[in-house]
C-alpha positions in Angstrom: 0.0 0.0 0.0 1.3 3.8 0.0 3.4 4.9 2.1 3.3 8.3 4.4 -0.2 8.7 2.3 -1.5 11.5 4.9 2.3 13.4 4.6 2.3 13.3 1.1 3.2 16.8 -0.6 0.6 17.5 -3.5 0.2 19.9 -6.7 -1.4 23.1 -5.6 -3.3 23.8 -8.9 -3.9 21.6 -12.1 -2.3 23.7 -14.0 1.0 23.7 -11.9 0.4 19.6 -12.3 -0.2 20.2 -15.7 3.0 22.4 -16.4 5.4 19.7 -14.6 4.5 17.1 -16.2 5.1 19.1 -19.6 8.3 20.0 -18.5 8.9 16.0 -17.8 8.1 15.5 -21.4 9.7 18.5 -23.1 13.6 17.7 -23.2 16.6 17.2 -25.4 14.3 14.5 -27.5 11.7 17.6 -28.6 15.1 19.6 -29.7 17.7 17.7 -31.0 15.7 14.7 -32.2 12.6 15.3 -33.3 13.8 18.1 -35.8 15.6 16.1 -37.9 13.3 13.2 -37.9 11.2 15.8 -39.4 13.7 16.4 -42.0 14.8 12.4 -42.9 11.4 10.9 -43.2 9.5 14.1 -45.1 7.4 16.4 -42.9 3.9 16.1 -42.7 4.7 12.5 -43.5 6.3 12.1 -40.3 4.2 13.7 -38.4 1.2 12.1 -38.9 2.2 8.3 -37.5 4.1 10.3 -35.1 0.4 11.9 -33.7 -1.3 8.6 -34.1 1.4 7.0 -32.0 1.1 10.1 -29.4 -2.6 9.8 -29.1 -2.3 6.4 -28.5 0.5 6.3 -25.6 -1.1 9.1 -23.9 -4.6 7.7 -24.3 -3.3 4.7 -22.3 0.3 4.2 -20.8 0.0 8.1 -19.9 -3.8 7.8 -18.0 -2.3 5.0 -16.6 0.3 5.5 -14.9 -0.6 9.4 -13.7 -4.1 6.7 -12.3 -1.1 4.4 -10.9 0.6 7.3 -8.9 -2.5 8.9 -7.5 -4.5 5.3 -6.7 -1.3 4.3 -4.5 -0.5 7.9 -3.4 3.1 6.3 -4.1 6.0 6.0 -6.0 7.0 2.7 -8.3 7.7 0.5 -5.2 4.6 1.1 -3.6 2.5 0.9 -6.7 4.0 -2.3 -7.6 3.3 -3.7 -4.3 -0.1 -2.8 -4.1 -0.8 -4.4 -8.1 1.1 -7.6 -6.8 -0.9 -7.6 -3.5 -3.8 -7.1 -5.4 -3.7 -10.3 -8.0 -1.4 -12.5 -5.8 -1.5 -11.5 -2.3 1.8 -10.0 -1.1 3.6 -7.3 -2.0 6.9 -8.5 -2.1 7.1 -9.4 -5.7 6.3 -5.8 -6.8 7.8 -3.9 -4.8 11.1 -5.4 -6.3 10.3 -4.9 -9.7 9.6 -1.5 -8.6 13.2 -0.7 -7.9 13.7 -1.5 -12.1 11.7 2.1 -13.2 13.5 4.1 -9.5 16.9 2.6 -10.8 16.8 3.1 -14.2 15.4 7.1 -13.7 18.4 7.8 -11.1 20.4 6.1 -14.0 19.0 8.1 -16.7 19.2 11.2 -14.9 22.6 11.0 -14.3 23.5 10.7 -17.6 21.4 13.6 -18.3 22.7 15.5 -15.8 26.2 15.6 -17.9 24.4 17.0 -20.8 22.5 19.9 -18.4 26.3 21.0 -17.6 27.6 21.2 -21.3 24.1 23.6 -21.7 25.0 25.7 -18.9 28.2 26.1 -20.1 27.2 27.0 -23.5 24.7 29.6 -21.9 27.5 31.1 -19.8 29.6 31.6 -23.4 26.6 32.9 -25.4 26.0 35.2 -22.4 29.3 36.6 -21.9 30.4 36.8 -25.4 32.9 34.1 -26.4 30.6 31.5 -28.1 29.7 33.9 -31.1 33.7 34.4 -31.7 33.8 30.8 -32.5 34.2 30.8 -36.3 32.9 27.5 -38.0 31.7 24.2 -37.7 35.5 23.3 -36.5 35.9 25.8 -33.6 32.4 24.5 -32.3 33.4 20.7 -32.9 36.7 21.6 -30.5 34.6 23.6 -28.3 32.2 21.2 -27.7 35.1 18.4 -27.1 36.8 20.1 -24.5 33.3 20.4 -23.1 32.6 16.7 -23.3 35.7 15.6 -21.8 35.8 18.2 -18.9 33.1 20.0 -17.5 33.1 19.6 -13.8 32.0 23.0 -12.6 28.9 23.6 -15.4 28.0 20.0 -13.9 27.6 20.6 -10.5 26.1 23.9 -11.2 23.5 22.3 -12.9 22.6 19.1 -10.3 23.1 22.6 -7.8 19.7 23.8 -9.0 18.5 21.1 -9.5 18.6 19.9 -6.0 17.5 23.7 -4.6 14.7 23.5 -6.9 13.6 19.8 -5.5 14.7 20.4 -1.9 11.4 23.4 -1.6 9.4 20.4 -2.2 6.6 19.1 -4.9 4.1 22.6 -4.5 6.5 25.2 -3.6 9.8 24.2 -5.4 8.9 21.8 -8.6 5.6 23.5 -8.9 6.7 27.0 -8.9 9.9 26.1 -10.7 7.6 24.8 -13.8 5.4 28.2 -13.9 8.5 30.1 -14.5 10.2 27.5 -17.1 7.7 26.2 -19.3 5.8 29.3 -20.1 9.7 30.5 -20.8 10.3 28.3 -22.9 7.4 28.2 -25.1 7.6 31.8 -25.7 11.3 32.1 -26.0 11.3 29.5 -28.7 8.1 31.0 -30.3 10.2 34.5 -30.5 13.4 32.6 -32.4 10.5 30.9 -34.8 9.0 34.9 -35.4 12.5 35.7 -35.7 13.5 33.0 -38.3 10.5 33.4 -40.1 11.8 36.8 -41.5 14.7 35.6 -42.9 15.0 34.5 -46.0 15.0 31.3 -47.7 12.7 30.1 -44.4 9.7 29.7 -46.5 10.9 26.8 -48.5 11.4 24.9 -44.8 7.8 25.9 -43.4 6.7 24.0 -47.0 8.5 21.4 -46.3 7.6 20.5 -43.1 4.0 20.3 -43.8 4.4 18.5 -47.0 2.5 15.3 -47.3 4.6 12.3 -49.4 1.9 9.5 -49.3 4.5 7.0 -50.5 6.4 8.0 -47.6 3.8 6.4 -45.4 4.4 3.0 -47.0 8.2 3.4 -45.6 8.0 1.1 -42.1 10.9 3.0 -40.9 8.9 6.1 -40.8 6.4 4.2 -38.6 9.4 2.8 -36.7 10.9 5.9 -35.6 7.9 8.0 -35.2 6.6 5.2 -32.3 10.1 5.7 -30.9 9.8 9.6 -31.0 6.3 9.5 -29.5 7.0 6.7 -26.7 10.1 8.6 -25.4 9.0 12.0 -25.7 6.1 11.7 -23.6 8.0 10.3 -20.7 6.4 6.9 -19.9 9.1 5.1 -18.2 7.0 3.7 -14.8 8.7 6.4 -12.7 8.6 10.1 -13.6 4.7 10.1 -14.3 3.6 7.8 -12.3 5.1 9.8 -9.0 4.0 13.3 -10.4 0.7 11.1 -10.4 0.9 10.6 -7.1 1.1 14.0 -5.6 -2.4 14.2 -7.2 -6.1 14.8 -5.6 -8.5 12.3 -6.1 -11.2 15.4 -7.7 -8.2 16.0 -11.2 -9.6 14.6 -14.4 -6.4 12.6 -15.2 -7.8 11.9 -18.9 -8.0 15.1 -19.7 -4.8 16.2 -17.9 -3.4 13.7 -19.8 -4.3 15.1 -23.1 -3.1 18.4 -22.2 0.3 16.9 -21.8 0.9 15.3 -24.8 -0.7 18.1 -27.0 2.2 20.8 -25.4 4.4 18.3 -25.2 3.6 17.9 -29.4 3.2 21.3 -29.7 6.9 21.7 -28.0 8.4 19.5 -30.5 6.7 21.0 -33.5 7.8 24.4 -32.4 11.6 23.2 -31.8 10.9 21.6 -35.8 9.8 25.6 -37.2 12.7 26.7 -35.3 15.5 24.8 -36.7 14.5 23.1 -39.9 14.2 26.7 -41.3 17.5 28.1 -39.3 19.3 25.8 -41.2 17.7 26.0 -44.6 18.4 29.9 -43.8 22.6 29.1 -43.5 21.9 26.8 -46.9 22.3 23.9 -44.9 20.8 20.2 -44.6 19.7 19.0 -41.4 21.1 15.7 -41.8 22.6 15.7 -38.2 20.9 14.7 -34.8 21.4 14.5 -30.9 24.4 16.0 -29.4 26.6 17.1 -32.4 23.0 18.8 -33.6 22.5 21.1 -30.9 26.4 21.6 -29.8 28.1 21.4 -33.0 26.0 22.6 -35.9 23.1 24.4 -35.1 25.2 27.1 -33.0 27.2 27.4 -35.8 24.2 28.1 -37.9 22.9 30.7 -34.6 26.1 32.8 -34.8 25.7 33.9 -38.4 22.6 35.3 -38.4 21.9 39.0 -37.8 21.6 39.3 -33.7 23.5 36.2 -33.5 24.8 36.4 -30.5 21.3 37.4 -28.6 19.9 34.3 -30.9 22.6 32.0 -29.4 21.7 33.1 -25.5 17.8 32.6 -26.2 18.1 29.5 -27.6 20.3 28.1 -25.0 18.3 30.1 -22.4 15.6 27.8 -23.7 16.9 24.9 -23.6 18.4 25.1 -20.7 14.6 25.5 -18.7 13.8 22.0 -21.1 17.0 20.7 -19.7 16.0 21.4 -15.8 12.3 20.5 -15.9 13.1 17.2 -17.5 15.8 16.0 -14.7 14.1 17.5 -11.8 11.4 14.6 -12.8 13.5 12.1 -13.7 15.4 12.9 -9.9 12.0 12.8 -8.5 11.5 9.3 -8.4 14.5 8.3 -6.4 14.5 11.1 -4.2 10.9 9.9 -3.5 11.4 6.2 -3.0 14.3 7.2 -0.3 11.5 9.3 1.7 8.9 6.7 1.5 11.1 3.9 2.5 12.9 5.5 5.7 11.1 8.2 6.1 13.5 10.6 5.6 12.7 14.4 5.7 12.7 15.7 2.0 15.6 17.6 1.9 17.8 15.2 3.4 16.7 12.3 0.8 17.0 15.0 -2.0 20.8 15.8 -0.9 21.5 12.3 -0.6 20.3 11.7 -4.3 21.7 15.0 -5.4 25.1 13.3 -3.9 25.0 10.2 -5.6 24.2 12.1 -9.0 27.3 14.5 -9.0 29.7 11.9 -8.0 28.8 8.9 -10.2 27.8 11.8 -13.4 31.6 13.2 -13.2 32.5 9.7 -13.0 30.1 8.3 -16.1 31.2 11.8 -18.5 33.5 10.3 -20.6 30.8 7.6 -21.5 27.8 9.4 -21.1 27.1 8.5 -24.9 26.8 4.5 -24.0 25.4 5.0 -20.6 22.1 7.1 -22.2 22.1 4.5 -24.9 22.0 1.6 -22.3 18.9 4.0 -20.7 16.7 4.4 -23.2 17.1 1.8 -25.4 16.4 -1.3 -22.3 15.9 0.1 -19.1 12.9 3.3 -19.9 11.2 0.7 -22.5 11.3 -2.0 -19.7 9.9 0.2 -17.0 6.8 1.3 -18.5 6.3 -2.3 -19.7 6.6 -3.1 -16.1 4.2 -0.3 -15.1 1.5 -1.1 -17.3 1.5 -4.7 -16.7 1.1 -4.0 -12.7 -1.6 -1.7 -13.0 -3.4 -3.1 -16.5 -3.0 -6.5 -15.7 -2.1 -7.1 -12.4 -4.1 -4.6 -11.0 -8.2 -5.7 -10.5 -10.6 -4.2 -13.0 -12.5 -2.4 -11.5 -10.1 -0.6 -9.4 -8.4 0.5 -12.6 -11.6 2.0 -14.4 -12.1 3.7 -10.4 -8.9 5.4 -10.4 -8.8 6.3 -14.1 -12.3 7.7 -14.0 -12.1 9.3 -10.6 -12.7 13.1 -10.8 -13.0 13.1 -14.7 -15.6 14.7 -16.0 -16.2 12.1 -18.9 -15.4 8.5 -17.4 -13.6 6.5 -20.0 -15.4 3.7 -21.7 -15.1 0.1 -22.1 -12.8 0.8 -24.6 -9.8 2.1 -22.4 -8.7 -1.3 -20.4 -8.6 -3.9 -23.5 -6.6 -1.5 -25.6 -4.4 -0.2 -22.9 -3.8 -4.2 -21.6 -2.8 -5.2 -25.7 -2.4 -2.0 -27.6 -0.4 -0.4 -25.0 1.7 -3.0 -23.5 2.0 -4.4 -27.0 3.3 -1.4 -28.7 6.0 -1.3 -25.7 7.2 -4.8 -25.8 7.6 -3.6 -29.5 9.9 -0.6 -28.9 12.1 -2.8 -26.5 12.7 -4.9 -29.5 13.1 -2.9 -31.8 15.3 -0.6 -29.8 17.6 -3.6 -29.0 17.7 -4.8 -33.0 18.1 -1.6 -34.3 20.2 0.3 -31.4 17.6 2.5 -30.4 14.7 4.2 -32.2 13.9 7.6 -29.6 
């Protein structure tokens, strides 16, 4: 059952649950992935299994597991136990499956803690002047070496907010934290899409985007990597959700908080996609480049040549850096969580502890950080929301799952929801953790 149920922080508004869980969802995937996924498999043609695929995950794993989190009023251990008490009898079972989602999201979170300390170091630069002198795609691919391969101050900076921002708690420190950010960064990146648009030669990218290649659809690697897009960039993993869940009152309409996320979580990555598709079509360049070396390497490069270029540069990484923080604040959540309800430690002491263990293992992991966030998200993220939506889905009794989903909404879900969320769902992620492990990843 939950632990410390009556204790339990909680969201003061929906839209400050709302906002979090956005900033959960909107990350590095939304900026440096997405994009030129947009750009490889032909726009519109893209995005439409990509939405399908979205609709889907957050018509079920999503409901799901924010239902998991607020049924238990617990993290993964807790609502493990309770789904294993539930169809066998004892909690044991569960709860140690539940350490699978709470270790991989301490895992995955230190790996993406290196990458939050490369961005604050790049915002430092484009603030105080010395990124814009950089003077082609060489200079940046040095810049951004030295970065990789030492970067101890920018890191701890970065898990240093982090932590102050957890250690205030779920209402007055993540909460607040995710007003500020989100709203940021949605306008901040609308301004550089405003901006871009004026340029010229954006207008052939804006056709692009939006062009429909019906053949394309035929292509199953567009269907491939547009489930892998969706599944990861709505942040199902059986940890970061699911507690965010829990911190929940029993009177939210979790289906339709649910479609709020993912349509500004899509709406994030679409924005990131009119942003630099048609930054780089403006430079006369193709965006044939993804992940790090996109967002390090080339599209700076592409930044500090425009007019303003060096206001251009700190927006963007202004940006990116509130994406950056709202995304590992939740995947630090979990952890920091499980260590309160377990030995009931006082917040800030289980958030230092976890703070601890993520600056000295993420300076340790830098050099491989590349493998380690490949090891993540191919296997462990896949295998924890498989995990999570067996418990609840299966696992859990019927008619506790329709109660929690349907508690508070306005519109209870219909028959519909369990059968597809108990094949569709749990189907579609035992296919991403094959596919993932065949083809070395599809987020």
């Amino acid at each position: 059952m939950a632990f410390n149920s009556t204790k339990r922080d909680s969201w003061s508004s929906k839209w400050g649950f709302i906002l979090a869980c956005i900033g959960s969802a909107v990350g590095m995937g939304n900026i440096w992935l997405f994009p030129a996924r947009v750009s490889a498999y032909g726009g519109a043609t893209f995005l439409i299994p990509y939405i399908i695929f979205v609709v889907i995950i957050a018509s079920t794993g999503v409901i799901g597991e924010m239902s998991f989190g607020r049924g238990t009023r617990s993290g993964p251990i807790g609502a493990f136990g309770e789904a294993t008490r539930q169809r066998f009898g004892t909690e044991k079972p569960g709860k140690l499956l539940g350490l699978v989602p709470v270790i991989g999201s301490l895992a995955l979170a230190i790996g993406y803690s290196v990458v939050v300390g490369w961005i604050f170091k790049y915002l430092f630069h484009s603030l105080e002047g010395s990124l814009i002198t950089l003077s082609d795609i060489s200079a940046f691919d040095n810049f951004f070496g030295s970065t990789a391969s030492s970067n101890v101050v920018w890191q701890v900076v970065g898990m240093a907010i982090t932590i102050a921002i957890m250690a205030f708690g779920v209402g007055r420190g993540i909460e607040k934290a995710n007003k500020i950010m989100m709203p940021l960064f949605f306008l901040l990146f609308i301004v550089l899409g405003v901006y871009i648009f004026t340029l010229p030669g954006a207008s052939d990218a804006y056709r692009y985007i939006f062009l429909l290649d019906p053949a394309g659809l035929r292509d199953p690697m567009v269907w491939v990597y547009a489930l892998g897009q969706a599944f990861f960039s709505l942040s199902i993993a059986g940890n970061g959700t699911l507690i965010y869940g829990s911190y929940l009152s029993d009177d939210s309409d979790v289906p339709a908080d649910a479609r709020m996320v993912a349509l500004f979580d899509t709406c994030a990555a679409t924005l990131a996609a009119l942003v630099i598709i048609p930054a780089m079509a403006v430079a006369g360049q193709q965006l044939d480049e993804s992940g790090p070396g996109l967002m390090f390497i080339f599209l700076p490069n592409v930044l500090r040549s425009m007019p303003g270029g060096s206001l251009i540069l700190t927006v963007f990484f202004v940006a990116v850096a509130f994406a950056a923080l709202t995304s590992l604040v939740n995947l630090f959540e979990a952890p920091a969580a499980t260590l309160q309800e377990l030995f009931r430690l006082k917040r800030p002491v289980a958030v230092s502890m976890i703070g601890l263990i993520g600056i000295v293992v993420g300076l340790i992991i830098a050099p491989i950080v590349s493998d380690w966030m490949d090891v993540c998200s191919i296997y462990i993220c896949p295998l924890g929301a498989l995990l999570a939506g067996i418990m609840f889905f299966w696992c859990c009794k019927k008619d506790y799952v329709l109660e929690q989903v349907n508690k508070g909404s306005s519109k209870p879900l219909g028959a519909w929801f369990l059968p597809l969320s108990k094949y569709l769902f749990c189907g579609v992620t035992v296919l991403v953790l094959i596919l993932g492990a065949v083809n070395g990843g599809i987020g």
